[in-house]
C-alpha positions in Angstrom: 230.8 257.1 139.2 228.8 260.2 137.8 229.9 262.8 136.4 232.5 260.7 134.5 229.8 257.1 133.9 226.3 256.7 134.5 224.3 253.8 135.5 223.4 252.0 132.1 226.7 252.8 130.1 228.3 250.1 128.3 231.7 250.1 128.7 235.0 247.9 127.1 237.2 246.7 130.0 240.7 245.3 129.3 240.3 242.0 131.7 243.7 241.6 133.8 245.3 244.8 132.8 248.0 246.5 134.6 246.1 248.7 137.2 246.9 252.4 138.1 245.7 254.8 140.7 243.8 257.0 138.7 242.4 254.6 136.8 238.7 253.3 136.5 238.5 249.7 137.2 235.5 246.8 137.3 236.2 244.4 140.6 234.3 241.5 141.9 232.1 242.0 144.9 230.5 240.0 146.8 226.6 241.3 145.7 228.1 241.7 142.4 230.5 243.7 139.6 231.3 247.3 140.7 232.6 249.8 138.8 235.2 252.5 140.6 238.3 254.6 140.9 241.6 253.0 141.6 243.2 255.2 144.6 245.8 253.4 145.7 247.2 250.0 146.2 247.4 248.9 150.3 249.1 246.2 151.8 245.4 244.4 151.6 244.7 245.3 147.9 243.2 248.1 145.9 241.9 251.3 147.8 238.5 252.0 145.4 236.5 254.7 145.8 233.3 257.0 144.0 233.8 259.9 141.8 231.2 261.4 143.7 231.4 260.9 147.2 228.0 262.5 147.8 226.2 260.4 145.6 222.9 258.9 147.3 223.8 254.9 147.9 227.3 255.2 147.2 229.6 252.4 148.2 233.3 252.2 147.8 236.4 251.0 150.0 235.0 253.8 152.5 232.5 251.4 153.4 234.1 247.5 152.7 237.6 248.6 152.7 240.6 247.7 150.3 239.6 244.7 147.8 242.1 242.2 147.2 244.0 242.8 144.1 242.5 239.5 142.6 239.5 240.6 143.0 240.4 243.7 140.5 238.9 242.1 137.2 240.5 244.7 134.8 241.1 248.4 133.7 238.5 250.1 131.8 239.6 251.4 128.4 236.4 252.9 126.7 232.8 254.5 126.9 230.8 253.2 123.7 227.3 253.8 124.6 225.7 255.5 124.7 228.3 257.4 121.8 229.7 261.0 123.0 227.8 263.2 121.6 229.6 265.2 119.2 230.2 268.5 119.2 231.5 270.9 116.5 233.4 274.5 117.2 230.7 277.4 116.1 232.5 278.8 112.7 234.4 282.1 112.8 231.8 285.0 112.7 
């Protein structure tokens, strides 16, 4: 999910919330959680796929198709860690 996640990043996921496309989404695999893009909902479930289609190892609904929308655990809401770094405007010279 680079550039928007990274592997490692904890994030707060609002289990069985109303899913858009557009929206970043945890869903049960079978090997596993997965953590993707919501494209579009199919007659078979939720189209997922990678920010970054490039990505070395990526797998999304490319690869194991549309996942069935109970299989769509929730909506993620929130980055918290690591924090944003934050950043300040340089003052007026």
């Amino acid at each position: 999910m680079r550039p928007a996640l990274r592997p490692g990043d904890w994030l707060l996921v609002r289990l069985g919330a109303a899913v858009r496309p557009g929206d970043v989404v945890v869903a049960r695999r079978p090997h596993g959680l997965i953590v993707k893009r919501a494209f579009r909902l199919t007659g078979d479930g939720w189209w997922l796929e990678s920010d970054n289609q490039s990505a070395p190892g990526r797998r999304d609904s490319w690869d194991f198709g549309a996942v069935p929308e109970g299989d769509v655990l929730g909506r993620v809401v929130l980055r918290y860690w690591p924090r944003p770094a934050l950043r300040f405007p340089a003052p007026p010279a």
